[in-house]
C-alpha positions in Angstrom: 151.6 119.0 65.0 149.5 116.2 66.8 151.1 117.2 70.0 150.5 121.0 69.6 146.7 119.7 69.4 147.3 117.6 72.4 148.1 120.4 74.2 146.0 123.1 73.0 143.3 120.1 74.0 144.0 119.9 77.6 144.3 123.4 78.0 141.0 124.3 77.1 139.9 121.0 79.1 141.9 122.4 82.0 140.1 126.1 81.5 136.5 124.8 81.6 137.4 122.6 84.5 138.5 125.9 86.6 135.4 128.0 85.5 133.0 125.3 86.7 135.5 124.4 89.9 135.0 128.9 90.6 130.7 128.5 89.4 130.6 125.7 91.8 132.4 128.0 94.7 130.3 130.4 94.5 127.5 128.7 93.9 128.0 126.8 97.5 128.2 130.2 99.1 124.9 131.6 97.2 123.7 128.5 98.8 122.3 126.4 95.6 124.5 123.5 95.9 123.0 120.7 97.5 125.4 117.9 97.4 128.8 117.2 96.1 130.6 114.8 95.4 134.4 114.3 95.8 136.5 110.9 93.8 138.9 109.9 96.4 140.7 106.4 96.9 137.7 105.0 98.2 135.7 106.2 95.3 133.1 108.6 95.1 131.5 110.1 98.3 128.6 112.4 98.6 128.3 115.3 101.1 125.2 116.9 101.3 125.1 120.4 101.5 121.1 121.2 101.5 118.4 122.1 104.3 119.9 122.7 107.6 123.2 122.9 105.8 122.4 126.4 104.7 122.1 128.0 107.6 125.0 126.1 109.3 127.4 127.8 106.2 125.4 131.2 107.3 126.6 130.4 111.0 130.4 129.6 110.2 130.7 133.2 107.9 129.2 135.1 110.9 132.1 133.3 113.4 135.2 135.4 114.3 137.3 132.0 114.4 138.5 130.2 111.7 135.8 127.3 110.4 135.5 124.3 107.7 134.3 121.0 107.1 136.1 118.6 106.2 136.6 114.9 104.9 137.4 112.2 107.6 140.7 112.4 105.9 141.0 116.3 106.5 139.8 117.6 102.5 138.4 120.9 103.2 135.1 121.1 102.0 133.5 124.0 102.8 135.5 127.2 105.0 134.8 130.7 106.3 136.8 133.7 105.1 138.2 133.7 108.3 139.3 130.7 108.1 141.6 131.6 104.7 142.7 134.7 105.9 144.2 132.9 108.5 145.5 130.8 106.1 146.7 133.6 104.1 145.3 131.9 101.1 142.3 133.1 98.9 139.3 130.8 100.0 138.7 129.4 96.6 142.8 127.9 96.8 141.6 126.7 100.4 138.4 124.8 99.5 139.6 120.9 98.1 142.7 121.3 99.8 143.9 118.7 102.7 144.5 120.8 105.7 147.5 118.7 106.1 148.8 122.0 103.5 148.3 124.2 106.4 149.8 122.4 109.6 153.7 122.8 110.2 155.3 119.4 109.8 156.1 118.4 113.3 152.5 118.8 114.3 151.4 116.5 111.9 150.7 114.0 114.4 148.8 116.2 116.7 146.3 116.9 113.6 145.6 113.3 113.1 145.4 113.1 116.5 142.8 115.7 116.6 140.7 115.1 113.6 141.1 110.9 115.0 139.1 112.4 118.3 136.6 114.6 116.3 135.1 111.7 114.5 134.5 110.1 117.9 133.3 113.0 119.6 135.6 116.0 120.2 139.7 116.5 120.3 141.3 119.6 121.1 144.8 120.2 120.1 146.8 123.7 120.4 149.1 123.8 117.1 151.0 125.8 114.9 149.5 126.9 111.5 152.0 127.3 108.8 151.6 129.0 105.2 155.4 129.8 104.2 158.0 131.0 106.4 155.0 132.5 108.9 153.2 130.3 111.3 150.8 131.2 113.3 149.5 128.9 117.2 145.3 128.0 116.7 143.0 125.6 118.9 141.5 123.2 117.3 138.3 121.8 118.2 137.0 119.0 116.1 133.5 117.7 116.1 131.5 115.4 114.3 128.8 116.4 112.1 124.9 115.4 112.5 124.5 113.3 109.4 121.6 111.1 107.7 121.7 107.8 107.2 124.3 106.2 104.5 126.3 109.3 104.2 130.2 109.5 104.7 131.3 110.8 108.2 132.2 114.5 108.2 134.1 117.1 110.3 133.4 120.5 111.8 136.7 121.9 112.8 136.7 125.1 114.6 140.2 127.4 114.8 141.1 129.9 117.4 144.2 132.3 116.8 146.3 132.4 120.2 148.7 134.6 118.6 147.4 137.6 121.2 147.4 135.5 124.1 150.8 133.9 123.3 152.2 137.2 123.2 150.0 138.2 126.4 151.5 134.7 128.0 154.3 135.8 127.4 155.0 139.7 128.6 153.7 138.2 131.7 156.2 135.0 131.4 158.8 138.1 130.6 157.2 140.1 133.7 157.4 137.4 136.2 161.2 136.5 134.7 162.0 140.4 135.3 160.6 140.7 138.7 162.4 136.9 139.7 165.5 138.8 138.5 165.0 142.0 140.3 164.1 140.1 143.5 167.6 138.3 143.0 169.3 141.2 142.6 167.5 143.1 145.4 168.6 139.8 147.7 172.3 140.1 146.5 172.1 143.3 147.3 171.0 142.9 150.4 173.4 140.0 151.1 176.3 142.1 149.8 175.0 145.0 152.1 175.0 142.9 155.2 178.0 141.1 154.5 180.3 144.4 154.2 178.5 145.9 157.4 179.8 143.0 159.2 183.3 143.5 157.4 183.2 146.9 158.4 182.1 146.7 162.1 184.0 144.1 163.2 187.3 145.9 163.5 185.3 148.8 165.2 184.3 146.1 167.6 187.9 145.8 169.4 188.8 149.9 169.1 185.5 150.6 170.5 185.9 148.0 173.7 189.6 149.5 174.3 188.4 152.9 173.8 185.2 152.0 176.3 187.5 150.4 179.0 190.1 153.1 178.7 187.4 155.5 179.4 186.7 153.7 182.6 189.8 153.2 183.9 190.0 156.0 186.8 194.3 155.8 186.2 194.0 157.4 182.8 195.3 160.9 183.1 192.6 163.9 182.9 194.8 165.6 179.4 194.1 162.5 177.7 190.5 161.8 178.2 189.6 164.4 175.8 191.1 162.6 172.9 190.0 159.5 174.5 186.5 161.4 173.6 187.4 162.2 170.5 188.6 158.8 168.9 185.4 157.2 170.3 182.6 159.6 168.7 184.6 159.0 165.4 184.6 155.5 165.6 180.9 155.6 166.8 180.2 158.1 163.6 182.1 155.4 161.4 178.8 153.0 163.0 176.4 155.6 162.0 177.4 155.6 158.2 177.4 151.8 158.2 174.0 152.1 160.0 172.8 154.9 157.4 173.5 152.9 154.3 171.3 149.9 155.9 168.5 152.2 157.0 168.2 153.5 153.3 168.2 150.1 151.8 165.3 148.8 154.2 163.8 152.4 153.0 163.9 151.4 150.0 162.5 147.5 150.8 159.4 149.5 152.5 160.8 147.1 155.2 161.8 150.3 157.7 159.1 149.3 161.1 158.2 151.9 163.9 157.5 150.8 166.6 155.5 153.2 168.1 154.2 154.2 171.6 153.1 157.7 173.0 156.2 159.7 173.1 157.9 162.7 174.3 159.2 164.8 171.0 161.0 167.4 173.7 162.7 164.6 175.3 163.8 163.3 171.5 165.1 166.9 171.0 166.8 166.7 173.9 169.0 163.3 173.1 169.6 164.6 170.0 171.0 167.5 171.4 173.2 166.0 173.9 174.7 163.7 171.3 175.4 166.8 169.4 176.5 169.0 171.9 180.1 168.3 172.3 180.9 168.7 168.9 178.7 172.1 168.7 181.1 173.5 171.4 184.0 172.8 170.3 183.2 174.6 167.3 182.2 177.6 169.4 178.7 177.8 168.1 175.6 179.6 170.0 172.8 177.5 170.7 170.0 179.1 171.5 166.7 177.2 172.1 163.0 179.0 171.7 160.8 175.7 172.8 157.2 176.0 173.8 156.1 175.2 177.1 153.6 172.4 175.8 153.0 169.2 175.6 155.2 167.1 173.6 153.4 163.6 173.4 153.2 162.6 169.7 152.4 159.0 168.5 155.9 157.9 167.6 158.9 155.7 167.5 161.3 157.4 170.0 164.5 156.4 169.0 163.9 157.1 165.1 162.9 160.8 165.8 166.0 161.4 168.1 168.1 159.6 164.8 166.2 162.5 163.0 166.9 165.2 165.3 170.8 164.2 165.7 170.8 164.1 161.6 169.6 167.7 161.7 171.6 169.4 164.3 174.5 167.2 162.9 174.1 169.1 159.5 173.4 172.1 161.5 176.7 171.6 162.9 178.7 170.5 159.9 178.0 173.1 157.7 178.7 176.5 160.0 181.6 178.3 160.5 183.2 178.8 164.3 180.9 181.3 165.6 178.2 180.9 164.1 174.6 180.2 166.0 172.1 177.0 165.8 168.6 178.2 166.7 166.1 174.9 167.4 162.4 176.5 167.8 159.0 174.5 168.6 155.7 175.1 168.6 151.9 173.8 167.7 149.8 174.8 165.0 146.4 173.4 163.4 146.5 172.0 160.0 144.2 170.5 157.4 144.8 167.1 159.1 144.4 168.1 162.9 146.9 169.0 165.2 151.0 169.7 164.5 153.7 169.5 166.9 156.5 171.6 164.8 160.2 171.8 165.6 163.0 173.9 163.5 166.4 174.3 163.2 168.3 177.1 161.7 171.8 177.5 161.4 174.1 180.5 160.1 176.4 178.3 158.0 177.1 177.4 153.8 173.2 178.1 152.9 171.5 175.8 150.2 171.8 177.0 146.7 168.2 177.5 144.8 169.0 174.9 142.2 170.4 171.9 144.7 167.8 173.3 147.2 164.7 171.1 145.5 166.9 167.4 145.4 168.7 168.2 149.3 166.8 165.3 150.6 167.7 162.9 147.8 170.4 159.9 149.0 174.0 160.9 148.1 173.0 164.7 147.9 175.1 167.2 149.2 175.2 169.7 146.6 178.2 170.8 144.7 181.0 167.7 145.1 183.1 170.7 146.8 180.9 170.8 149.7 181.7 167.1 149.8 185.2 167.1 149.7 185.0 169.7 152.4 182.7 168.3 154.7 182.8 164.8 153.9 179.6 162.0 154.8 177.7 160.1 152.4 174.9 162.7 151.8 172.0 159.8 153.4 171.2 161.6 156.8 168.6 164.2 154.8 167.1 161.1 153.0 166.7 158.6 155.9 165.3 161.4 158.2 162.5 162.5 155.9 161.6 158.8 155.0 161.6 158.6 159.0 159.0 161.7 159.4 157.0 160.6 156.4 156.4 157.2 158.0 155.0 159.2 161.0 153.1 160.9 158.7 154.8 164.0 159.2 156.7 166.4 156.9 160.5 167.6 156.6 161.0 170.6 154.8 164.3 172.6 153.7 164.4 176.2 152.9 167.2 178.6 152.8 168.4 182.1 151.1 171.0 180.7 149.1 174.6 180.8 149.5 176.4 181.4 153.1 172.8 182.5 154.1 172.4 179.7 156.2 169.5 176.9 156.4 166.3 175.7 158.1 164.7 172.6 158.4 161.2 172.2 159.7 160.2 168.8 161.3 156.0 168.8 161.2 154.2 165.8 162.9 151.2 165.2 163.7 149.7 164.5 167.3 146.4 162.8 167.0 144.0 161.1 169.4 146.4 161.2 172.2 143.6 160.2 174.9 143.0 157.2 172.8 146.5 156.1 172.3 147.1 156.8 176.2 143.5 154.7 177.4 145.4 151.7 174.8 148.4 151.5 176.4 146.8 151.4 179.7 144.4 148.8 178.8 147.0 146.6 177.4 149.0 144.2 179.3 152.3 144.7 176.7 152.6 147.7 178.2 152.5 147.2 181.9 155.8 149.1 183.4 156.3 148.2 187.0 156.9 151.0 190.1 160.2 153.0 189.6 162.8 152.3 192.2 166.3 151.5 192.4 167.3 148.6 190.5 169.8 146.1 192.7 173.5 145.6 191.1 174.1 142.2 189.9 176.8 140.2 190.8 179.9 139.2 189.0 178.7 136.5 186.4 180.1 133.2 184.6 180.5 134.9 180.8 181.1 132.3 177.6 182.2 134.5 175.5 182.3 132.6 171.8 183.7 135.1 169.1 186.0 134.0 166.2 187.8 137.2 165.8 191.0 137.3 167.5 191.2 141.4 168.5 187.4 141.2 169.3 187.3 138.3 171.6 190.5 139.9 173.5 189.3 143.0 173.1 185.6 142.2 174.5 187.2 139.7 177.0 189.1 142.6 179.1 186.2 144.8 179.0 184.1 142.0 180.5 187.1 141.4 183.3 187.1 145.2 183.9 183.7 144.9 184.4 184.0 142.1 187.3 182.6 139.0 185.4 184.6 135.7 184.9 185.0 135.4 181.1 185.5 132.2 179.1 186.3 132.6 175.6 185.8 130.3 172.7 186.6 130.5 169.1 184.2 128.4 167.3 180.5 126.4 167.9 182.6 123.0 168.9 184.6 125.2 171.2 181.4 126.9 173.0 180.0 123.7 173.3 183.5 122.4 174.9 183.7 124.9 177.1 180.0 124.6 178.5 180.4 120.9 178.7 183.3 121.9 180.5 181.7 123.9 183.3 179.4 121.1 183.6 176.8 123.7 182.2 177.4 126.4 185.0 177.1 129.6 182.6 175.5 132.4 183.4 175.3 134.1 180.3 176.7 133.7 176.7 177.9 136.4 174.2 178.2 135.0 170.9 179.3 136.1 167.6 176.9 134.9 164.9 179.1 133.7 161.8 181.5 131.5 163.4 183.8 128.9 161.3 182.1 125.6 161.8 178.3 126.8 162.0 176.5 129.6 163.2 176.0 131.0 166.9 172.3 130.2 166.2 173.2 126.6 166.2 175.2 127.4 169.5 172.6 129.3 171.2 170.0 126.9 170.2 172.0 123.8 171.6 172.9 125.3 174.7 169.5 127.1 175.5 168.3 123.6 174.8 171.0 121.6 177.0 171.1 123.9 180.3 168.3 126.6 179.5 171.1 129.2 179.5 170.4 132.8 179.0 172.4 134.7 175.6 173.6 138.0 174.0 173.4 138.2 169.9 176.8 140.3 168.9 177.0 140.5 165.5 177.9 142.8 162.4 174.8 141.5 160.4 171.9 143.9 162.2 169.1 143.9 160.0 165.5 142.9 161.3 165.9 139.4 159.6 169.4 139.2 161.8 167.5 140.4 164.7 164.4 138.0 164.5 166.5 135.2 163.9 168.5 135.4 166.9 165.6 135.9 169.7 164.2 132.3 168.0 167.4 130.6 168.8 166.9 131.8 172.3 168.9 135.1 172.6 167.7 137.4 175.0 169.1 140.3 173.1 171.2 141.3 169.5 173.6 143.8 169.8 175.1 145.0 166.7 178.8 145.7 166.3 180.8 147.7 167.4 178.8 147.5 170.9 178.4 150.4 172.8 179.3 150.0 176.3 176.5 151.0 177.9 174.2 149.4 175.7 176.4 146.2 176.2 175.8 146.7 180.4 172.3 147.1 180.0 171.9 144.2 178.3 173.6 141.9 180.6 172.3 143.6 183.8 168.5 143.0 181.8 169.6 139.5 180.6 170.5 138.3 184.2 167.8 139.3 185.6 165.6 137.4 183.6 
């Protein structure tokens, strides 16, 4: 019975002490507390909460961040409601409490640490704020308090949530991550692009050289030059694909450059054409060709808009019966932008159905996968050629009556300040073009020829022969250098591979430019503007890109021994 009084004893005790622990709360938020004081282990200590204080507790409820005062051992005395609801704890279970409650365990040390700083000064800590499973990262500032004579050092801690700009931290962390990635995979892609044009030219390399010297021989009978013809224009097409697919990835890189210069559209027409022609004919097709007399000069990278052209009467050609007629019209016209040198070409083949008609100039677009299987190609020529114009700032346009009513595609550029542009290239020294006249042959030369692929190096070796030069051929960097060494330096001219097995023909190039200031040809299956600009630094004159055309090839070693 004793005990139930016991009990019944220090319940009541325990009520009265919670009513006057809640009167006193609220009576230090109205304000009308002055001072209180807290029993600890070193007995009782007074904090004063009167004058100045009163305004300072009006202060910390107007903050948006989280504030208290607390004990130099981290007691809570006095918080904003900001600072509990980041607790998630009602503020009268938050006052009396040791913040320790509040900090996850294993930054325990950085909250001594802090509070150890803010009773000499300031400490700043970023730490994790813990009620429960849910934690939340804060700043914490900690300051001393102003504070009269005799009484026991206090704390104002101030606590920032940084759970926004740890999320913002990290979608950027993510973003950069995801753009890191995409570059990598955009350089892989690029690698694997390179690295299977250079699988795929290099055994055009040899064909093409046979076909070329065949070709040249005078001995080869006149019934078999035509499929002579033939076999080269379809291994030079099998170049064009491989060149296709590395035009739309640089495209795609924004890293396709013009290099612009006032140019003749009628004369890009007319390459085009040419290229075409042979295959237009033996089709039977009419060509009939309505082009103004006018002047032609446009702002433009030549041999891009003759790749345009040939894409356009190639299609033109592709896709019409025997019989049928290729009309190519021109003409000027004024637009919203100023002046418009316009060229068209209509055929009388398949048509364009309405609903493939709006996506004919996306990559890999032919239409319906019959037309494909008919016709064959990749479906890029459309693509690359209006990504061509637009960078000219011109437009491509399709249009066509649907089914077997045959196609047209309109080529728009504009002209602008030609006077200007001619007056520039006049005034700059770049592009100073000596007198016309009749260049003089050159004579027979002293060829190192360094290529590691057996059919190539033969192949390339005979053509050089036919061609009246004295060829050495090497199969590796150690080899070139063996064979220089060996001619005590008198080369006239190197060709070199670029991927050879013990280095690179850089390294060659670089070596013997530096050793007997020799002169040197790039030929190489890697052809993009990286390759390119990487060879003319190690000193070659040139970069050809497999399989080498032959009169490109004897261009570049008439230009290359001339200096």
């Amino acid at each position: 019975m004793a005990n139930e009084t016991d009990l019944a004893a220090e319940a009541q005790d325990l009520r009265t002490r919670l009513l006057e622990a809640e009167e006193t709360l609220r009576a230090i938020r109205r304000g009308e507390v002055d001072a209180l004081v807290v029993e600890g282990g070193r007995g009782e200590q007074i904090y004063t909460l009167k004058g100045a204080d009163h305004s300072y507790r009006i202060f910390l409820e107007a903050m948006h961040e989280g504030a208290a005062t607390l004990t130099a051992d981290g007691v809570i005395l006095y918080c904003n409601r900001r600072f509990a609801e980041m607790a998630r704890v009602p503020l009268e279970d938050v006052i009396g409490s040791s913040l320790r409650r509040f900090v996850r365990p294993a930054d325990l040390p950085e909250l001594a640490a802090v509070l150890r700083e803010g009773l000499n000064g300031t400490g700043k800590r970023e730490l994790c704020f813990q009620t429960g499973a849910e934690t939340m990262p804060v700043y914490l500032t900690a300051s001393t308090l102003p504070l009269d004579d005799g009484e026991e050092p206090a704390i104002c801690l101030v606590m920032t949530d940084l759970t926004e700009r740890k999320r913002s931290e990290r979608l950027v962390a993510d973003e950069k991550l995801a753009r890191q990635e995409a570059e990598a995979a955009n350089q892989a892609k690029d690698h694997f692009l390179a690295t299977l044009s250079h699988e795929l030219r290099t055994p055009l390399t040899p064909v093409l050289a046979v076909l070329s010297g065949l070709q040249e021989n005078p001995q080869i009978p006149a019934d078999v030059r035509p499929q002579l013809a033939m076999m080269r224009r379809n291994v030079e097409l099998e170049a064009r694909l491989i060149d296709d697919m590395l035009d739309l990835t640089r495209i795609a890189r924004g890293k396709l450059e013009l290099r612009r210069e006032v140019a003749d559209l009628r004369q890009a027409v007319d390459h085009a054409l040419q290229t075409a022609r042979a295959d237009l004919f033996d089709k039977g097709l009419r060509l009939s060709l309505d082009l103004a007399e006018d002047d032609y000069s446009v702002w433009a990278d030549t041999p891009r808009l003759t790749q345009v052209f040939w894409n356009l009467f190639s299609n033109a050609v592709k896709f019409t019966p025997p019989g049928g007629a290729i009309t190519v019209r021109s003409w000027r016209e004024e637009a919203a932008t100023g002046l418009q040198l316009v060229v068209e070409v209509e055929d009388t083949g398949i048509g364009i159905e309405p609903d493939v008609l709006s996506g004919i100039f996306d990559a890999f677009q032919q239409g319906e996968q019959a037309i494909t299987r008919r016709f064959g190609g990749l479906g890029l020529g459309l693509a690359i050629s209006k990504a061509i114009v637009e960078l000219h700032g011109g437009h491509l346009t399709a249009a066509s009556d649907g089914r077997d009513r045959g196609a047209k595609l309109t080529v728009r550029l504009p002209v602008g300040d030609l006077r200007a542009l001619r007056e520039a290239e006049r005034s700059s020294p770049a592009r100073e073009v000596p007198a016309p006249g009749p260049e003089p042959e050159i004579p027979p030369l002293r060829i190192l020829l360094v290529e590691d692929h057996a059919d190539t190096a033969e192949a390339m070796a005979d053509l050089l022969r036919e061609m009246g030069h004295e060829v050495t051929v090497a199969g590796s960097v150690a080899g070139g250098l063996a064979a220089a060494e060996g001619h005590a330096g008198r080369i006239d001219l190197v060709l070199s591979d670029l991927g050879l097995p013990d280095g690179t023909g850089l390294d060659l190039m670089t070596e013997l430019h530096g050793r007997y200031g020799v002169r040197g040809i790039a030929l190489s299956g890697y052809g993009m503007e990286e390759d390119v600009r990487k060879s003319l630094e190690a000193g070659f004159d040139r970069h050809l890109t497999k399989p080498v055309n032959l009169q490109a090839l004897q261009t570049a070693i008439q230009d290359a021994a001339r200096g």
